[in-house]
C-alpha positions as a printed NumPy array, in Angstrom:
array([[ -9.67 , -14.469,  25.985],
       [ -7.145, -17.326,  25.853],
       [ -4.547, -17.09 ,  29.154],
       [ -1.431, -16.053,  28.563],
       [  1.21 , -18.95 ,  27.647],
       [  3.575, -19.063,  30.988],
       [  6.414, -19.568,  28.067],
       [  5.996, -16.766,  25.65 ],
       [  7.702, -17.463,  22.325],
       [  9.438, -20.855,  23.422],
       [  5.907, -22.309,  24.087],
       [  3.885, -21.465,  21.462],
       [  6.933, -23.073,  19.175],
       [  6.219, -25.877,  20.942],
       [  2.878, -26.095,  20.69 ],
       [  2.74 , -24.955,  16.737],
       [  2.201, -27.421,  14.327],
       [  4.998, -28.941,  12.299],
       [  5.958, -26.83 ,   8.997],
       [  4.59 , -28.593,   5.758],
       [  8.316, -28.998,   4.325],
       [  9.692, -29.882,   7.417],
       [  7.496, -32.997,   7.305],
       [  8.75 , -33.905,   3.735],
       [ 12.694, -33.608,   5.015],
       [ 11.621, -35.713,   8.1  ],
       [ 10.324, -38.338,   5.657],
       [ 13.139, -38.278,   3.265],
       [ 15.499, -38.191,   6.184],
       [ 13.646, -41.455,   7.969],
       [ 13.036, -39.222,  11.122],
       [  9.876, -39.996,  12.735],
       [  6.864, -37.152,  12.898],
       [  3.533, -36.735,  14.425],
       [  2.695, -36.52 ,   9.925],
       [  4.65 , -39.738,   8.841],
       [  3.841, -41.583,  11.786],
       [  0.234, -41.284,  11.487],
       [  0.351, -41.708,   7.109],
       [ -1.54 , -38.396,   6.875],
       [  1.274, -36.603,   4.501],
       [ -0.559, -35.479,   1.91 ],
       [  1.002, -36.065,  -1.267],
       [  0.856, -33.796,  -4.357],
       [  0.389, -29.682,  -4.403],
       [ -0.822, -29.287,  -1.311],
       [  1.73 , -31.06 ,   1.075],
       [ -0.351, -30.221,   4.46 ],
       [ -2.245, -32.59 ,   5.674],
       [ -6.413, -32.918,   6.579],
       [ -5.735, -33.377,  10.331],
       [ -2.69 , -30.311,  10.233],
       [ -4.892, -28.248,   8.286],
       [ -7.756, -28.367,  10.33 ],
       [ -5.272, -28.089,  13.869],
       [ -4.106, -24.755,  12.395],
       [ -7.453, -23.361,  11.269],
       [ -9.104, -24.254,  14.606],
       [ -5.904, -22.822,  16.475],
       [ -6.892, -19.792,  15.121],
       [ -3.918, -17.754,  15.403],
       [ -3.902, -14.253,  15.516],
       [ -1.997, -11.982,  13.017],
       [ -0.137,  -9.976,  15.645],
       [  1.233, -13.735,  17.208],
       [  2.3  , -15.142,  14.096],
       [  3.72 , -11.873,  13.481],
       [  5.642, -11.875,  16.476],
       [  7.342, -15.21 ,  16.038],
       [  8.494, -14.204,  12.294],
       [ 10.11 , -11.132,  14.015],
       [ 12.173, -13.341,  16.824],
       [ 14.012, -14.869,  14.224],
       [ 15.531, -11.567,  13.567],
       [ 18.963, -11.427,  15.244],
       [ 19.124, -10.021,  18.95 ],
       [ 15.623,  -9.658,  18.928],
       [ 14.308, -12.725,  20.903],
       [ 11.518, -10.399,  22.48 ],
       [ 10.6  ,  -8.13 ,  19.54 ],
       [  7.953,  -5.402,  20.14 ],
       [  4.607,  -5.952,  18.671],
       [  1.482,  -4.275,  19.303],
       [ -1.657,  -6.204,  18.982],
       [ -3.791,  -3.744,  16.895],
       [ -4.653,  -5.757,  13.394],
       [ -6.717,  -2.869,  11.159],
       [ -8.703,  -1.405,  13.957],
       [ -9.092,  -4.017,  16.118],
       [ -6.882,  -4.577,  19.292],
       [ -8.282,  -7.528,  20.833],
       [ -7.052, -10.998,  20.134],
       [ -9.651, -13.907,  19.353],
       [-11.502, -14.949,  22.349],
       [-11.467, -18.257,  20.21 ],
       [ -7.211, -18.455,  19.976],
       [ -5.728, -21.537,  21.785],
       [ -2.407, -20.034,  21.089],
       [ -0.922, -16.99 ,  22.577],
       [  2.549, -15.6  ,  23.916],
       [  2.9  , -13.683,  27.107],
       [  1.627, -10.457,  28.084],
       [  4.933,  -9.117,  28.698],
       [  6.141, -10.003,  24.571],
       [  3.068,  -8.959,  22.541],
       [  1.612,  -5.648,  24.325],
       [ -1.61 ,  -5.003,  24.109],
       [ -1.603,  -1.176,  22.979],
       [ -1.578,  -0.014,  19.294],
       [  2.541,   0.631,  20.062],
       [  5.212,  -1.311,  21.552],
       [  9.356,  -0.787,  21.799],
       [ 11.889,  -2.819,  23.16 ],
       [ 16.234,  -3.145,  22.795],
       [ 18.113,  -5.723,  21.164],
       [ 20.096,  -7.421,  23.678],
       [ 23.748,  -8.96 ,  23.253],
       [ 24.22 ,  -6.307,  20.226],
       [ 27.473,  -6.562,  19.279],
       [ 26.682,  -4.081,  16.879],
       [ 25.716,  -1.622,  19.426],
       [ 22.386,  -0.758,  21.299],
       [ 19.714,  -0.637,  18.74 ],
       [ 15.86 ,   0.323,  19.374],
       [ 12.624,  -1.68 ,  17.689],
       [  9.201,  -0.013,  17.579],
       [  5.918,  -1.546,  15.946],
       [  3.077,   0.499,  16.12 ],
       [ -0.019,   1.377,  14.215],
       [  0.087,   4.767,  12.592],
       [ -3.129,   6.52 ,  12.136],
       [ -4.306,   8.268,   8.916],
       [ -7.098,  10.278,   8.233],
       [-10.594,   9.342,   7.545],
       [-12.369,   5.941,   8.496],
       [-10.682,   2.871,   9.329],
       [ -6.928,   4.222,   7.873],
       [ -3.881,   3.028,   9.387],
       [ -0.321,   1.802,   8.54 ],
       [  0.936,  -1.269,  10.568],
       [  4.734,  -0.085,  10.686],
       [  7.82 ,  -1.554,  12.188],
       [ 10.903,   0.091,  12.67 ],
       [ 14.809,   0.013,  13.806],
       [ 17.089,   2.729,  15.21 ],
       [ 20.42 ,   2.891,  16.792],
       [ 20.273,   4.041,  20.356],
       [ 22.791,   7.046,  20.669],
       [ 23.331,   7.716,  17.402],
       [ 21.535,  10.376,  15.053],
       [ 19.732,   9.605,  12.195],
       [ 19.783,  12.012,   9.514],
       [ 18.479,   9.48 ,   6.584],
       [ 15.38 ,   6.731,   6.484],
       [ 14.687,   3.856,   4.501],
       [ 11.208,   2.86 ,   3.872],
       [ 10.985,  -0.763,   2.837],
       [  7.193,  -1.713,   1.024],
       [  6.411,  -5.78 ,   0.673],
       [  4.902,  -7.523,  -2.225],
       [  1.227,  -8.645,  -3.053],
       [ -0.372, -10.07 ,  -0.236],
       [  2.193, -10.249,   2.048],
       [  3.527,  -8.122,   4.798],
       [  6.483,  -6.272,   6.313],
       [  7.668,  -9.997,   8.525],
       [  8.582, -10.995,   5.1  ],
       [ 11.98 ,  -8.792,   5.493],
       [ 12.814, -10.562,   8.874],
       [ 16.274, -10.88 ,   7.429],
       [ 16.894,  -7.77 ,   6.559],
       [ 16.273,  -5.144,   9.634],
       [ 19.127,  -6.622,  11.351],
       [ 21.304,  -6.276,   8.501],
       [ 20.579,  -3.426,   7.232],
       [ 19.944,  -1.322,  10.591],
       [ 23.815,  -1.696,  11.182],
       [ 23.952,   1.44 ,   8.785],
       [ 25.281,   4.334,  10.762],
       [ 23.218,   7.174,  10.449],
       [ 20.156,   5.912,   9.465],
       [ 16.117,   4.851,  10.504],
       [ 14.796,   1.88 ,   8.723],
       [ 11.123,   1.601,   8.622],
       [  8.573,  -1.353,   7.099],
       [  5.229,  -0.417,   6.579],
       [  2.664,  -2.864,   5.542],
       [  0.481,  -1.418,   2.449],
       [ -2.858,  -0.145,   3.332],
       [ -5.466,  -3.247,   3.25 ],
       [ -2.887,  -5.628,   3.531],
       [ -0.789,  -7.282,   6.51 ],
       [ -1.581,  -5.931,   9.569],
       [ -2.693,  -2.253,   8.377],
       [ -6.187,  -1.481,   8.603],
       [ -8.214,  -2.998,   5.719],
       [-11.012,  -0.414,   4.992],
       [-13.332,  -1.489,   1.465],
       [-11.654,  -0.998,  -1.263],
       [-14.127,   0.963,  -4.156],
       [-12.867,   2.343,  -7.464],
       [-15.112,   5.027,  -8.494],
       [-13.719,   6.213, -11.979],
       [-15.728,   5.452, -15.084],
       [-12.959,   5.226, -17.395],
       [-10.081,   2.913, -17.665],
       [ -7.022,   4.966, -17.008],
       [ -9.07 ,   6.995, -14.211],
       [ -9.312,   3.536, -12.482],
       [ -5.586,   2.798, -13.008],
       [ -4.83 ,   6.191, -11.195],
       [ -7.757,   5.386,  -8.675],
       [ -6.184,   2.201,  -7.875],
       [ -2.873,   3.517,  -7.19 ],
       [ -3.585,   6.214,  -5.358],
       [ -5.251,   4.43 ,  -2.682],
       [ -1.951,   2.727,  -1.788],
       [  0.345,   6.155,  -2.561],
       [ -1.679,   8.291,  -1.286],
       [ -1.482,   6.643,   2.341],
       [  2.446,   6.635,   2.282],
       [  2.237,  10.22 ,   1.608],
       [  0.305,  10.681,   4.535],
       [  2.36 ,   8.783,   6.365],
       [  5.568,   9.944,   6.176],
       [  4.145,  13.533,   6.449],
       [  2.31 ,  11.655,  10.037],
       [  6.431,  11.038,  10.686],
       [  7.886,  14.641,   9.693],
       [  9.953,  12.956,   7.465],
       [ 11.299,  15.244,   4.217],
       [ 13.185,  13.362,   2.451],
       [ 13.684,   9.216,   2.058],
       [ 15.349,   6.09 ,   0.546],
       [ 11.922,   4.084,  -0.723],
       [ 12.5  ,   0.165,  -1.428],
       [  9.516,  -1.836,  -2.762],
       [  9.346,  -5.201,  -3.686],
       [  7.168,  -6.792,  -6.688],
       [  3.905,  -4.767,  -6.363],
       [  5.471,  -2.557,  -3.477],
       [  8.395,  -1.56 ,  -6.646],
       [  5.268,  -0.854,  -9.019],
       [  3.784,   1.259,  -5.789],
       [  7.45 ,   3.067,  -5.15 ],
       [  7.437,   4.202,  -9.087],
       [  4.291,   5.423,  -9.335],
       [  4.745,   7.797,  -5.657],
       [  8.021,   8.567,  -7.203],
       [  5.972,  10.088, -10.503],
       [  2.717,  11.886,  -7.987],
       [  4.931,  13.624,  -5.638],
       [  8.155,  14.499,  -6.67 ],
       [ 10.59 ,  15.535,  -3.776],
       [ 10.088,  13.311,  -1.466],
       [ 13.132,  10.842,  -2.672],
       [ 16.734,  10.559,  -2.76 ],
       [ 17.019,   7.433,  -4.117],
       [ 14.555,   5.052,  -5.373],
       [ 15.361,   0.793,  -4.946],
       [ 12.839,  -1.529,  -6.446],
       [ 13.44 ,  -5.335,  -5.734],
       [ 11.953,  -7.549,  -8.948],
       [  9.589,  -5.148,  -9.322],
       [  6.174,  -5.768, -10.986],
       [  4.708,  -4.156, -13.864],
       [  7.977,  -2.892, -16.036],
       [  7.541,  -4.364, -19.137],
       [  4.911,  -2.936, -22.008],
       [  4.229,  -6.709, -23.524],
       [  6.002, -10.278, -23.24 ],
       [  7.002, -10.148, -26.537],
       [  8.283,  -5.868, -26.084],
       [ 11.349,  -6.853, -24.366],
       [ 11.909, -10.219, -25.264],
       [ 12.206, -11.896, -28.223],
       [ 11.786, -15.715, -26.991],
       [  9.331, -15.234, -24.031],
       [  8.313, -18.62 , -23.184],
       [  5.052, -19.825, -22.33 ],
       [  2.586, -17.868, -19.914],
       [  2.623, -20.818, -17.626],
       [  6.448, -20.78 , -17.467],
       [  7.142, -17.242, -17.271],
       [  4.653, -14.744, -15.296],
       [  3.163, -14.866, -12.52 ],
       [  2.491, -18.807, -12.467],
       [  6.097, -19.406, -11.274],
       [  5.466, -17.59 ,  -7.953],
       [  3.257, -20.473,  -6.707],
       [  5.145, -23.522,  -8.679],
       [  8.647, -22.38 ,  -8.12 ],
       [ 10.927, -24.497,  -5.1  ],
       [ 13.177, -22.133,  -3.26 ],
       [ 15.18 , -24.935,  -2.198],
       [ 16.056, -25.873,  -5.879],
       [ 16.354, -22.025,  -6.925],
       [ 18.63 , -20.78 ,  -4.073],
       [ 20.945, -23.727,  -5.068],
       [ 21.176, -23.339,  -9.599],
       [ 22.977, -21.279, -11.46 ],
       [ 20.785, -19.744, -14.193],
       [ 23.157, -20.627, -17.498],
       [ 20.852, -17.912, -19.651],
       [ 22.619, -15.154, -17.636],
       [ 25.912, -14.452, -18.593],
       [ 29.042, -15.405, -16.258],
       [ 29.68 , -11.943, -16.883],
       [ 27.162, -10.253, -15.135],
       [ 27.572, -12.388, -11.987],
       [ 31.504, -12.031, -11.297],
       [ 30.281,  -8.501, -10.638],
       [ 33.309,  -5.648,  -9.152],
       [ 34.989,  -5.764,  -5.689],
       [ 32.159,  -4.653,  -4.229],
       [ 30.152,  -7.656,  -4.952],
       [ 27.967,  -5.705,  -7.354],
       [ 26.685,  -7.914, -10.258],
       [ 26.444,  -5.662, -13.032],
       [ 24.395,  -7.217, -15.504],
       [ 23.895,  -4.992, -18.39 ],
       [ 25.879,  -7.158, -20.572],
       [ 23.037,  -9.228, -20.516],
       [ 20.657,  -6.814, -22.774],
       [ 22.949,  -6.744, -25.99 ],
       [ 23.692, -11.094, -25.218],
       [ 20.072, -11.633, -25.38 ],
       [ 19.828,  -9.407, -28.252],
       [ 22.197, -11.023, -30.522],
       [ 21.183, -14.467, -29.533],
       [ 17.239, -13.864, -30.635],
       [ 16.996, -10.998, -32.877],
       [ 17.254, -14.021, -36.24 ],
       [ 14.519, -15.831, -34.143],
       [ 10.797, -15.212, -34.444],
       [  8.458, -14.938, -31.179],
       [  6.592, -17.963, -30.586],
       [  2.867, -18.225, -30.77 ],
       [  1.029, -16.504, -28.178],
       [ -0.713, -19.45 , -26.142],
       [ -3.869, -17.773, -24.593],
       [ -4.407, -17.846, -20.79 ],
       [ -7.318, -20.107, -20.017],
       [-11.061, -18.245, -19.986],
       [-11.723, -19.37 , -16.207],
       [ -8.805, -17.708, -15.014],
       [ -9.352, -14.284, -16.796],
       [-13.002, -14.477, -15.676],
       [-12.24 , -14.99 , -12.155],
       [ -9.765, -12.038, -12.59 ],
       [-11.486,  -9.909, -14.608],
       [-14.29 , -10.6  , -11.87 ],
       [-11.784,  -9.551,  -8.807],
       [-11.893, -13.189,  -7.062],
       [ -8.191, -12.801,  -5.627],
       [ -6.304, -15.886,  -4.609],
       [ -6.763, -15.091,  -1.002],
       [-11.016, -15.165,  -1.297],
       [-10.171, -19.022,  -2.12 ],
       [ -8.681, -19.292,   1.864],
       [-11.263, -17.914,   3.396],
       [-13.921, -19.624,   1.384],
       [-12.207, -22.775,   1.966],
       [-12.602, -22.908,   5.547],
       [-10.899, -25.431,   7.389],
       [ -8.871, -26.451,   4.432],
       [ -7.072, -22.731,   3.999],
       [ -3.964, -23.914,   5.722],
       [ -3.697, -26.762,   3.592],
       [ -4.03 , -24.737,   0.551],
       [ -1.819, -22.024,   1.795],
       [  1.364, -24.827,   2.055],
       [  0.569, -25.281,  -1.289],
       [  2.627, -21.796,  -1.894],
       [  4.314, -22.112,   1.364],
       [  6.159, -25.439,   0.963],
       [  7.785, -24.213,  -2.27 ],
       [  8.321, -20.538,  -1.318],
       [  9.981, -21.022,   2.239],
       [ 11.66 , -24.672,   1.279],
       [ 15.095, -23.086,   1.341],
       [ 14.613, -22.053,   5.129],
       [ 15.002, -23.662,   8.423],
       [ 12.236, -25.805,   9.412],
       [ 11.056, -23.463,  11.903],
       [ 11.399, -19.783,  10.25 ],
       [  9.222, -22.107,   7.346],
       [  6.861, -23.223,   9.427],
       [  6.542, -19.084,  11.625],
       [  6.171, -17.832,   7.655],
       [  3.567, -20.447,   6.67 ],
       [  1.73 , -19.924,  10.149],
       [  2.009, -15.451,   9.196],
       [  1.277, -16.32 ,   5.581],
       [ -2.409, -17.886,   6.712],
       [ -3.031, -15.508,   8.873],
       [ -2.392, -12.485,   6.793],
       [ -4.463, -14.49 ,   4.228],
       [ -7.798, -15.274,   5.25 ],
       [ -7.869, -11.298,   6.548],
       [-11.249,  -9.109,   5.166],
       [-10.488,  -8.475,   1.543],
       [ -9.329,  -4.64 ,   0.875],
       [ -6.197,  -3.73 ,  -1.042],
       [ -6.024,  -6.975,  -3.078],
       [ -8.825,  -6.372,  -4.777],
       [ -6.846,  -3.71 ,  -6.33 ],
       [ -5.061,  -6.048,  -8.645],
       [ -7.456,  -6.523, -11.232],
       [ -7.221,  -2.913, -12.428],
       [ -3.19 ,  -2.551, -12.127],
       [ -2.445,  -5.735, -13.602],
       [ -3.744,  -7.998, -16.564],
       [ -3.462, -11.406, -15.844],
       [ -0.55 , -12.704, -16.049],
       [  1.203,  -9.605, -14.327],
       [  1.383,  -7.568, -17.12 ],
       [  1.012,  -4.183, -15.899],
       [ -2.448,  -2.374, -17.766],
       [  0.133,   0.991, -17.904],
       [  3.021,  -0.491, -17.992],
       [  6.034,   1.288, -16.211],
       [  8.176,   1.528, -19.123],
       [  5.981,   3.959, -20.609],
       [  6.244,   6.282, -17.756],
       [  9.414,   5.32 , -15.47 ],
       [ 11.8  ,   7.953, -17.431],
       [  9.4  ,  10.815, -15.45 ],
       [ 10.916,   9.959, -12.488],
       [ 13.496,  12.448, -10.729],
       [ 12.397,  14.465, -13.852],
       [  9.115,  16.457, -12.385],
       [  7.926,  19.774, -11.615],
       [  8.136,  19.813,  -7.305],
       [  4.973,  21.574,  -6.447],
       [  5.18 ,  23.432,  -2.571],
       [  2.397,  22.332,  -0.764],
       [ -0.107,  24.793,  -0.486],
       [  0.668,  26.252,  -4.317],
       [ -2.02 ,  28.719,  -5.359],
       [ -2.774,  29.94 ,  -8.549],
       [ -0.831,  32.903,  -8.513],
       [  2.226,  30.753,  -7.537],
       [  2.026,  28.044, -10.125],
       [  4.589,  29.633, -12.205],
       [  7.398,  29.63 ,  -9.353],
       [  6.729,  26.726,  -8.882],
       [  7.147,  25.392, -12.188],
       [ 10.736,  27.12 , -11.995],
       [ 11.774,  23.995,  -9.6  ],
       [ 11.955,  20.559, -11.653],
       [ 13.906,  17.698, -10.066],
       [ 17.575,  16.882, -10.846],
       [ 17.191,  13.265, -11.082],
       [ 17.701,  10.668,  -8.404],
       [ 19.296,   7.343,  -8.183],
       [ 17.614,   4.184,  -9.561],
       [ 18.624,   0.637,  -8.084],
       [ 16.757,  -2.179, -10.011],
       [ 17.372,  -5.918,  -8.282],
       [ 16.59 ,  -8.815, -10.162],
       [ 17.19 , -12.938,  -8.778],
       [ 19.21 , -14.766, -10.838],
       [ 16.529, -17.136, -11.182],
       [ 13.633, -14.415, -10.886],
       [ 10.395, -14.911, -13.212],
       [  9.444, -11.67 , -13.203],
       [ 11.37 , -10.441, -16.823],
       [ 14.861,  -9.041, -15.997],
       [ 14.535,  -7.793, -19.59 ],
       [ 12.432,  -4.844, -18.668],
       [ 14.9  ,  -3.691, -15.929],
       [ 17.645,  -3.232, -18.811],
       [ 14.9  ,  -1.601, -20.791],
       [ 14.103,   1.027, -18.354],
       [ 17.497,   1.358, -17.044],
       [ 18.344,   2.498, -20.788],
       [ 14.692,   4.683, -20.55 ],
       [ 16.158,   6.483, -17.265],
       [ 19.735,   7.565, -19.01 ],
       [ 18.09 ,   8.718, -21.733],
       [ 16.12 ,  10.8  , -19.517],
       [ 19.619,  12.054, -18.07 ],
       [ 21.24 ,  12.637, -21.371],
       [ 17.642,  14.476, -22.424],
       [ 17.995,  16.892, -19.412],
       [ 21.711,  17.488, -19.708],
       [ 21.683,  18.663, -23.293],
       [ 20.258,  22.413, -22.584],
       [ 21.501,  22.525, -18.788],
       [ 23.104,  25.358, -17.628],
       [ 26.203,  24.685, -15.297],
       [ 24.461,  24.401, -12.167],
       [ 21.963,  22.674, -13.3  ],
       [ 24.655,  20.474, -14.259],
       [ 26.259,  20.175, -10.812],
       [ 22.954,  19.18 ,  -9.314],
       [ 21.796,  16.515, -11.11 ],
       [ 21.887,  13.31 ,  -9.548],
       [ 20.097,  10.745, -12.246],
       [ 21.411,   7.436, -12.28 ],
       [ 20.217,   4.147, -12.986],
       [ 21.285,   0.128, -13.023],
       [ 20.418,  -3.072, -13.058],
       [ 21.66 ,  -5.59 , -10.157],
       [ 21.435,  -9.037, -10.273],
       [ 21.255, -11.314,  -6.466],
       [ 23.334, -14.765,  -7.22 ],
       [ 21.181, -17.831,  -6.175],
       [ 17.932, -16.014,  -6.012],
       [ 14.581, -15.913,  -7.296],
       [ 11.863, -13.264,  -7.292],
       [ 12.055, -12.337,  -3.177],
       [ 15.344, -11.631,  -3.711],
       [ 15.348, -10.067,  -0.281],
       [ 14.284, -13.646,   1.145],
       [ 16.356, -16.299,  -1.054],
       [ 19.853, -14.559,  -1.372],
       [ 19.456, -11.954,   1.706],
       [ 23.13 , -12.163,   3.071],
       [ 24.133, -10.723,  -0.485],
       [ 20.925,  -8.798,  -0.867],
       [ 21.734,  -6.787,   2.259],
       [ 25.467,  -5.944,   1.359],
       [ 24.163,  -4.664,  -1.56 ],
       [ 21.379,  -2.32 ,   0.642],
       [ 24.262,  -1.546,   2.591],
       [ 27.021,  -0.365,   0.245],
       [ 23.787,   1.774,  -1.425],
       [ 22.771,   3.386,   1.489],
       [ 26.868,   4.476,   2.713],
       [ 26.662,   6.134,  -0.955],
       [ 23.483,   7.983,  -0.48 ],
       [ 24.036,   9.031,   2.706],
       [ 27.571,  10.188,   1.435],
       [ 26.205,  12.621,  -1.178],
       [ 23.241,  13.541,   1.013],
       [ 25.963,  14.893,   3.622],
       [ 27.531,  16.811,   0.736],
       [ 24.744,  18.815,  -0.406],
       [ 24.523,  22.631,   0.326]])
C-alpha cells in the first residue's frame, strides 16, 4: 500500500493533475501551465491531453480519495469523514501513488467527524457503508446532523445516472442549516461507491423487465431506510434518481411526506406528446448532457421561457406554469417536424447494453481523456479546482465494475424517453392503498380501508435544462386532477387530511443539475420546502 501523504488533502491537491478547463482559461488568460508549456493541449472534444490522461490513469486514484476531496469543498468541512469501503472492498490500491492521511480517510466501513468554525452551529458528518441483505448489497451513504438539536424529519437526496452522492457537495451545507432535520445522500445500488453486485433481469416479458429493473434500485432504499428506523421521509432525486423517487413513491406508499424530483428523467410519453415543436434528437434529449457548456448555460437567459415565470413571488419561487398555455398558443397552428431517426449504431449499442462508462474502461489509459470530454463542459462553470476534484471523482466512479448502469437499456429508449413513461402513472402517487407490513389474507380488506391522502409534489426544472420542462406542466396538471378526482366523493375528514399538491419550479441560470449550476438558489428553494413540510408535519394529530 502507498504511504500515507504527510499533507492529507493540501498535498494530494498539489500533487493532482491540472483540471482539463483550467488549462483552457490558463491559455486564454496567457498564464503559463505544465499543458501549454509543453503544446500537449489537446484541441477538440476531448480537451485532456495524452501525457495528462495517461498521469491520471496510472495515478490510479481510488474512489474513496477522490471522494474525499469533492467533500472538502463543502463549507466547514476541511476534514470530512469518509470511510474507505468502495462495494465490498476496503482496501485501497496497492498500485495508488496518491493518498491522503490516515487520520482524514479512515479505514473502516464508517467514519464521523464535526464541522469546525460553524457559525451555523455544531453540526455532525457521517459516511458509512450500510449493509443490505443478500450478497454483495450495500448503500454508500453520507449524512449531516446538527449536534444538540433533535431531528424529527429526514431528507433523502438520490443522484443521477452514473454519478454519485459528491455531486451535491453544495448542497449538505446549505441545506443541513434546516432546524429540525437529518439530511442523508445515498449513492444508488451499483453505482458510486455502493456495492456493485451483477446486475441480471430475469423477466421474459417487457413490462416484467421494466418492473425488474426498477425494483433493483427501489427495492434497496426500502431496505435501507427500514436498516435506519426511519418511518416517514422527504425523498429528492435527480434525473434518473427523480424517475427512481416516482416509481418507490407508486411500490410502497407511506413512506413519504413529500416527494422533490430535480429535472427528472422519464416524464414525458413521446417528444412530440408534450410538445408541439420538439427539435431535433441531437438538440434536445439526452445528447445535450455531454455537448452542453456550463459556463455558457449558468450565464444565458433562456428567451423561450417567459419573463413571467422567472420574476417568481417574494419567496424567490419561479412559478412557471404560465409557461404551459404560452407554449400552447404559440405552436398549436404549427405542425411537428419530421421525426429524424437516431442513428442504427447508437440504438444497437443500446439496445445491446454497451453503457457509456464500458467505453472508459475499455479505453484504458485514454479514459481520463475521454471522461474531460463530459467533464470540461459539465464542471466549466466551477472553480478550477472543485472542476478538476469532480473530473478526478467522475473517472473514478466511471471505470468501476459495471452493475446498475446496465439497467438503462430497459428503463429508457434511447434518447431518454422513458419505455413507461411517468406520465402514464405519476397521478398514482399519494393516491395508493398503504398495505401494513405483514398483511395476511384475512387482513387485506382493512387494509384496503387506508388509501393515502396525497402528498406534496415539487418538480425543478433549469432554465436552460434539456430534459423537456413540458412534461413537468403535464404531470403537474395529471397530479391535480388526481386531487380534484379524490375530493369529489370525500367525506369531511377525508377532506381535512388530504395533503396533494403539485408545481412546477424553475432554477434561473441553470441547466439540467440544477442542484450543481444554480445551487445558491436551488438550496433556498430546498430550504423554504422543507420549513413548510416540517410545519404541517408538526401539526398533524
Amino acid at each position: 500500500m502507498a504511504t500515507a501523504a504527510s499533507g492529507g488533502d493540501d498535498d494530494y491537491r498539489s500533487r493532482a493533475q491540472q483540471s482539463p478547463l483550467a488549462s483552457q482559461r490558463a491559455k486564454k488568460a496567457n498564464t503559463p501551465t505544465e499543458a501549454n508549456r509543453t503544446g500537449r493541449i489537446s484541441a477538440g472534444y476531448f480537451p485532456l491531453g495524452y501525457k495528462e490522461g495517461f498521469n491520471q490513469w496510472w495515478a490510479n486514484v481510488p474512489a474513496a480519495v477522490a471522494e474525499h476531496n469533492v467533500l472538502s469543498y463543502v463549507p466547514y468541512l476541511r476534514k470530512p469523514p469518509t470511510h474507505t469501503q468502495t462495494g465490498t472492498s476496503t482496501k485501497i490500491s496497492d498500485s495508488s501513488t496518491v493518498t491522503v492521511s490516515d487520520h482524514d480517510l479512515k479505514r473502516t466501513a464508517s467514519a464521523t467527524s464535526q464541522s469546525e468554525n460553524d457559525p451555523h452551529g455544531n453540526r455532525q458528518w457521517n459516511s458509512t457503508m450500510v449493509q443490505l441483505s443478500g450478497r454483495n448489497r450495500a448503500l454508500n451513504e453520507f449524512s449531516v446532523e446538527r449536534v444538540g438539536e433533535e431531528h424529527d424529519q429526514n431528507l433523502v437526496m438520490l443522484h443521477g445516472y452514473g454519478a454519485g452522492l459528491g455531486f451535491f457537495y453544495k448542497n449538505f451545507e446549505g441545506l443541513s442549516r434546516a432546524p429540525g432535520w437529518k439530511v442523508y445522500a445515498l449513492d444508488l445500488l451499483g453505482m458510486g461507491r455502493s456495492s456493485r453486485p451483477p446486475f441480471k433481469i430475469h423477466a421474459k416479458d417487457r413490462e416484467g423487465k421494466i418492473t425488474e429493473a426498477e425494483n433493483w434500485f427501489i427495492d434497496a432504499l426500502e431496505e435501507w431506510r427500514i436498516a435506519r428506523k426511519i418511518d416517514r421521509f422527504t425523498l429528492l432525486g435527480h434525473s434518473l434518481g427523480g424517475y427512481m423517487a416516482v416509481a418507490y413513491a407508486l411500490k410502497y406508499p407511506g413512506r413519504l411526506n413529500k416527494l422533490i424530483l430535480a429535472s427528472p428523467v422519464g416524464i414525458p410519453e413521446d417528444p412530440y406528446a408534450v410538445n408541439a415543436d420538439m427539435p431535433e434528437p441531437g438538440d434536445s434529449t439526452l445528447a445535450n448532457e455531454f455537448s452542453q457548456d456550463q459556463g455558457q448555460t449558468v450565464n444565458d437567459s433562456n428567451p423561450n421561457i417567459p419573463d413571467s415565470a422567472k420574476t417568481g413571488d417574494n419567496n424567490n419561487f419561479l412559478n412557471a406554469r404560465s409557461k404551459a398555455s404560452s407554449t400552447s398558443s404559440k405552436t398549436s397552428d404549427k405542425s411537428p417536424p419530421p421525426r429524424k431517426p437516431l442513428p442504427k449504431w447508437l440504438t444497437y449499442l443500446w439496445d445491446a447494453n454497451v453503457s457509456p462508462f464500458s467505453v472508459v474502461r475499455w479505453a484504458g489509459p485514454l479514459g481520463p481523456r475521454f471522461v474531460s470530454g463530459w467533464t470540461s463542459r459539465r464542471f466549466s462553470h466551477l472553480p478550477p479546482e472543485e472542476a478538476q476534484a469532480l473530473h478526478a471523482y467522475s473517472y473514478t466512479l466511471f471505470k468501476q465494475r459495471g452493475s446498475g448502469e446496465y439497467a438503462l437499456t430497459y428503463i429508457l429508449a434511447p434518447g431518454a424517453f422513458a419505455r413507461s413513461p411517468l406520465i402514464r402513472r405519476i397521478q398514482g402517487v399519494g393516491r395508493q392503498i398503504i398495505t401494513p407490513s405483514g398483511a395476511t389474507t384475512s387482513t387485506v380488506e382493512l387494509a384496503a380501508q387506508r388509501r393515502e391522502t396525497g402528498i406534496p409534489v415539487v418538480m425543478m426544472y433549469g432554465e436552460n435544462d434539456w430534459m423537456d420542462i413540458a412534461g413537468g406542466y403535464a404531470a403537474e396538471q395529471k397530479l391535480k386532477e388526481a386531487k380534484e378526482q379524490a375530493l369529489k366523493n370525500a367525506s369531511a375528514e377525508e377532506r381535512k387530511k388530504e395533503a396533494g399538491d403539485a408545481k412546477v419550479l424553475v432554477i434561473k441560470k441553470a441547466g439540467h443539475h440544477v442542484y450543481l449550476d444554480g445551487w445558491e438558489e436551488f438550496n433556498e428553494v430546498m430550504l423554504k420546502e422543507l420549513a413548510e413540510t416540517r410545519s404541517k408535519e408538526k401539526s398533524l394529530p
